[in-house]
N, C-alpha and C positions, 0 to 999 in steps of 0.2 A: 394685596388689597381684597380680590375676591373670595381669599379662603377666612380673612377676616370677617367680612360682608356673610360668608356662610355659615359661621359660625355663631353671630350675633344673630342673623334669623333664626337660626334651629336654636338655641337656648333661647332667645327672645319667644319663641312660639312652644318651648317645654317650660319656662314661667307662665307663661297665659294660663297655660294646661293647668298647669298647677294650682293659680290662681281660680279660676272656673270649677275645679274639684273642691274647693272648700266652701264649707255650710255656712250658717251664721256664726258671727262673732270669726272670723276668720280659722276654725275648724276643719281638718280634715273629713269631706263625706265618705260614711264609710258606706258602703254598698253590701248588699247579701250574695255571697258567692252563686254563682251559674254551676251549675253539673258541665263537667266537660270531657267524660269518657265515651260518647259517640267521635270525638276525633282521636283518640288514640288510632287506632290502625293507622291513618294518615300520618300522623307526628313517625309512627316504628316504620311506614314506608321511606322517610324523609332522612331518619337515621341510619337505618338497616338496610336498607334496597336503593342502589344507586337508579334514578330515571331521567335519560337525558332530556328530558321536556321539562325538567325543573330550572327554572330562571336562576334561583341561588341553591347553595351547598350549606346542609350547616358546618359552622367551624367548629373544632375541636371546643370541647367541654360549652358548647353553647349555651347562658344562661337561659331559661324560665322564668316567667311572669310564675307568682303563685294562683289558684284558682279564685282565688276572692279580687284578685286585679284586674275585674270585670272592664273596665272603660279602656285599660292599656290591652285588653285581650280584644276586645272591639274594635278599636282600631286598629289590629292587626288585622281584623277581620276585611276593613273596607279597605285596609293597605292590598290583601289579595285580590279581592273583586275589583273584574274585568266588567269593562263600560257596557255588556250586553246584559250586566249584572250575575252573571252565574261566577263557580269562579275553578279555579284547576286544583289539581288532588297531589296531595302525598306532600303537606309542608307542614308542619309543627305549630299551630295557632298563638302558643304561647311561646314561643321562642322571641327572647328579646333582641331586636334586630340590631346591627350595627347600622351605622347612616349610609355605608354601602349596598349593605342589602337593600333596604328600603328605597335607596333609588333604583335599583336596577329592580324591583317592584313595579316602582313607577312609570316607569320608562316601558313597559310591557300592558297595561293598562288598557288601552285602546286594540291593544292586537286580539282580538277576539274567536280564538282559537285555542282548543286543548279544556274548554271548559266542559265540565263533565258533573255527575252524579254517582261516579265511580266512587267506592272506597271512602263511601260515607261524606260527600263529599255536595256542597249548597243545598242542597235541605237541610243539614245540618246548621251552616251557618246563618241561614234564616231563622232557625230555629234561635241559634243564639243573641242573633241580632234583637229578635221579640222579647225577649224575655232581658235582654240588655236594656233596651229601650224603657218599656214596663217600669225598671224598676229603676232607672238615672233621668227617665224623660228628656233624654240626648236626641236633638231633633236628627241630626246625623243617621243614629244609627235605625228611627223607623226609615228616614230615606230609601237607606241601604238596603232595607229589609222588604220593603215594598218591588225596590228595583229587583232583587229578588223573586220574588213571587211571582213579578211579570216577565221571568224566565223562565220560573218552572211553567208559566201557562204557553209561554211562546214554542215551547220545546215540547208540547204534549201534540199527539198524533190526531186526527181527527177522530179515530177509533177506541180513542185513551189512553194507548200507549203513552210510555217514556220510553227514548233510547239511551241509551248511555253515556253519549255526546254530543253535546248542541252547541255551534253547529253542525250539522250530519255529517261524519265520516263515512267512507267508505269501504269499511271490513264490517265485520259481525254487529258493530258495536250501534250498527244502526236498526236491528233488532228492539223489541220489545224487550226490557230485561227486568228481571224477578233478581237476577244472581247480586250476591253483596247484599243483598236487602235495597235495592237501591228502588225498585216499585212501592215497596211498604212505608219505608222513608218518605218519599214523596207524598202516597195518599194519608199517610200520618198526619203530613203536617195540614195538609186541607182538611183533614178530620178534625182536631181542633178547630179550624174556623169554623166550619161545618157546626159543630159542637158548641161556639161561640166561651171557648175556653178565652181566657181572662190574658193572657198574654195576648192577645190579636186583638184587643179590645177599640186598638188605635185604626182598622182598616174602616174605612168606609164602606158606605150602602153598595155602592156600584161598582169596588172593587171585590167586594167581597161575594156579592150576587155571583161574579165572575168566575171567582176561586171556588165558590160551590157549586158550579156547572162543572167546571174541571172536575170537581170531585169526582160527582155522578157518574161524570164521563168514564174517570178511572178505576171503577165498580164497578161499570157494565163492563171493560175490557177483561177487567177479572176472572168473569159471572162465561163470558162468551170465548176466555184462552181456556177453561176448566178442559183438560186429554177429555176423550172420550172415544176409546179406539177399541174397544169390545162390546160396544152397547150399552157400558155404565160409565159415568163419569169416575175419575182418578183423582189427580192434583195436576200438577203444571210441569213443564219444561224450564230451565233457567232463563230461555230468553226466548222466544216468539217470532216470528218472521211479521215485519211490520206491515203488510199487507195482506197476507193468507191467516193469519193467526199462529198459524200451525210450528208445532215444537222444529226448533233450529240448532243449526251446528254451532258455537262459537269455537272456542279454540281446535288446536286437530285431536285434544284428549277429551272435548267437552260435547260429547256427542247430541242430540234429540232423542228424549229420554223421558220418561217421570223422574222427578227431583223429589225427595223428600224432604233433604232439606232446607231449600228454599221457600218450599211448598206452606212447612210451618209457618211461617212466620205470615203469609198470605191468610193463611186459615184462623190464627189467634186476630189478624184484624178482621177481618169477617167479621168475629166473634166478639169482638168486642164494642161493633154497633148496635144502637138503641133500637129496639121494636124493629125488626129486620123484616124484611119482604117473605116472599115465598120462596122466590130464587135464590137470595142469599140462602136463606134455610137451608134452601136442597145441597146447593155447593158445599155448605160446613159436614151438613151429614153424610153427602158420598165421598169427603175426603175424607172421614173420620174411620167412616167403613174400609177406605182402602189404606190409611194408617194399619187398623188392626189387622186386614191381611196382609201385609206385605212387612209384619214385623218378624223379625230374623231371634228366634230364643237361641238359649244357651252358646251363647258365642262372645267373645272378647276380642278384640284387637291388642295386642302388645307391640310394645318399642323396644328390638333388641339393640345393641351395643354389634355394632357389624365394623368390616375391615372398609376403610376408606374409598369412595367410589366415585371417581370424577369424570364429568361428561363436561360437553359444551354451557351446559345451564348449569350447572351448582357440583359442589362438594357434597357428599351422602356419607355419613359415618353413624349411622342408625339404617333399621331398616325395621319393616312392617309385617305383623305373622295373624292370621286367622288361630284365635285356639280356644278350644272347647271348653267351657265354665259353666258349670250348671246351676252356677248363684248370679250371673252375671245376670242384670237388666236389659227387656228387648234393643235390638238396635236393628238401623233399617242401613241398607246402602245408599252412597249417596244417586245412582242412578239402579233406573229398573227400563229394562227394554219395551220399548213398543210393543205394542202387540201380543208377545210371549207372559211380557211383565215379568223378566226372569233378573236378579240380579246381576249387572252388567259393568263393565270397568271399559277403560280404553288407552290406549297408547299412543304418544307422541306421533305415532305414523298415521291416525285414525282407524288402525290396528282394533277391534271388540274384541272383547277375553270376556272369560266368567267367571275368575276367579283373582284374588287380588295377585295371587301367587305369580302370574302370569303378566301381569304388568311389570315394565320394565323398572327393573331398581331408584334409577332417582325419581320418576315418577310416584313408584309403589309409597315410597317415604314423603315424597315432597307434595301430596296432595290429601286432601279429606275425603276419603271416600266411602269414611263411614257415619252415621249421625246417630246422636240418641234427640233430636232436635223435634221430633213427630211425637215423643213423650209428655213436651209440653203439653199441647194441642190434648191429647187422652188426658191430661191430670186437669186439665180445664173445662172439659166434657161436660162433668156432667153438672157442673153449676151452669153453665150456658144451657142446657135443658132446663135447670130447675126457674131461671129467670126468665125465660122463654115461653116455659111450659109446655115443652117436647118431650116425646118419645124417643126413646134412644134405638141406634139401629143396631147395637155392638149387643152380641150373643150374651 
């Protein structure tokens, strides 16, 4: 009787669905597909990288919603969000749930733990839920999207920070963090309101007042984490110490550092606000100056074909080689040391090396420690002067 009773619900309530999807004249609505490669790394974490904080597993050959299945992809959305409205990383958006998984979804809702910004993860879904919203006027999904928002505001620092996870953990992760793009994502998405971009169109006066002090907020933190440990400003650290400012350790290979390539993606938003102050100014120009010196010519990274190499973390049957190209385009490291500003790497023991050669094999392969990502940032130069009307600092 009960598994009758559950059965006529759940089809009783996927006819409604269905019935509520169609237009006049009893038609299907068709919707304008949503962009949804900001959650790929998530979906390839879910498939690819086993994480025991994940509620479910996918099953073998797991179907997919298509990307135009905007309102079945929505609802997977608020099936994830946790009741503090943020929501956890590394599951598949569009994977079509079985009524197992969806319960044990459910059933974890309220536990409000493990939500994060990690790996592109609730900024995104905000992002999607607006633009979901926008364009089906599912009162649902502004809900969800607002509940949203009053996470990313709950979970920002007094000083403007973001951590990593909210609510606050107690390792690294309660840090200021730049890494994954998870700062940029964030003030991204407040930039559009900010911007009064046409997807947010549904926020109110008083919340939105709100979400533009957040902004602010997380522009000054920008403007006041900018290194400046030789007398001139640099770029940024991956992650911040949430009280001193100052560049922090996160993992034991992830040292306090200039990051270049986190740094980018900091500096193209910079650059891409409207009538910018004096300070923004300055911060784009002395990261643009220390782009150009701190870029590495004539040099390649190759992926050789190497003899199988197994640690406690992963299988390595490639490995990674410095070699000399003199057509090759600049590339910067992923870290440059304090102080010295010299090319730097590190090893699993918090081990500093100078050279990649010198980090430990799965390491050496299983990490990015080189970017051509600061490239942007120069090929964007000099139209950001010419909109501006600046001087450029680059030789």
């Amino acid at each position: 009787m009960r598994l009758a009773t559950t059965y006529f619900i759940r089809t009783g309530l996927f006819s409604l669905l269905i019935i509520m999807s169609l237009g006049a004249y009893g038609q299907p609505q068709i919707y304008k597909a949503i962009d949804t490669k900001e959650f790929d790394d998530a979906a390839h974490h879910w498939y690819d990288i086993f994480d025991k904080e994940n509620v479910i597993m996918p099953k073998k050959n797991q179907p997919r919603f298509n990307p135009a299945d905007i309102t079945h992809i929505a609802d997977n959305i608020l099936l994830y969000q946790k009741d503090n409205g943020g929501w956890p990383k590394n599951y598949d958006i569009l994977a079509i749930l079985s009524p197992e998984q969806e319960d044990s979804l459910r059933g974890v809702q309220r536990i409000t733990t493990n939500t994060t910004f990690d790996n592109g993860t609730s900024w995104t879904h905000v992002t999607y839920l607006a633009q979901a919203y926008t364009e089906t006027q599912i009162e649902r999904y502004k809900a969800a999207c607002i509940k949203g928002l009053e996470f990313i505001m709950a979970a920002q620092y007094g000083n403007g920070g973001w951590p990593q996870y909210f609510p606050l953990e107690k390792d690294y992760s309660r840090f200021i963090t730049y890494n994954d793009g998870v700062f940029a994502g964030i003030i991204g998405v407040l930039k559009k309101i900010a911007d009064n971009n046409s997807s947010y169109s549904f926020i109110d006066a008083p919340l939105r007042k709100k979400l533009i002090a957040a902004y602010k907020k997380g522009i000054a933190c920008i403007l006041n984490t900018q290194i400046n440990d030789t007398g001139t400003p640099t770029v940024w650290c991956q992650q911040h110490d949430e009280k001193t400012l100052a560049p922090a350790w996160a993992r034991a290979f992830e040292p306090p550092s200039i990051c270049n390539g986190e740094s980018a993606d900091i500096v193209l938003l910079l650059m891409s606000i409207k009538n910018p102050d004096s300070k923004i100014m300055d911060a784009v120009q002395n990261a643009v100056a220390w782009f150009e010196k701190s870029q590495i010519l004539n040099t390649r990274i190759k992926t050789i074909i190497a003899p199988a190499d197994t640690s406690k973390y992963r299988i390595s049957k490639t490995d990674k080689i410095v070699v000399e190209d003199n057509t090759g385009p600049p590339i910067w490291t992923r870290y440059y040391e304090l102080k010295t500003h010299r090319p730097m790497f590190c090893n699993r023991d918090r081990t500093i090396v100078y050279s990649l050669a010198e980090v430990k094999r799965e390491r050496r392969d299983g990490y990015g420690w080189y970017t051509y990502a600061p490239q942007k940032v120069l090929d964007h130069y000099k139209e950001w002067l010419k909109v501006n009307s600046i001087t450029s600092v680059l030789h």
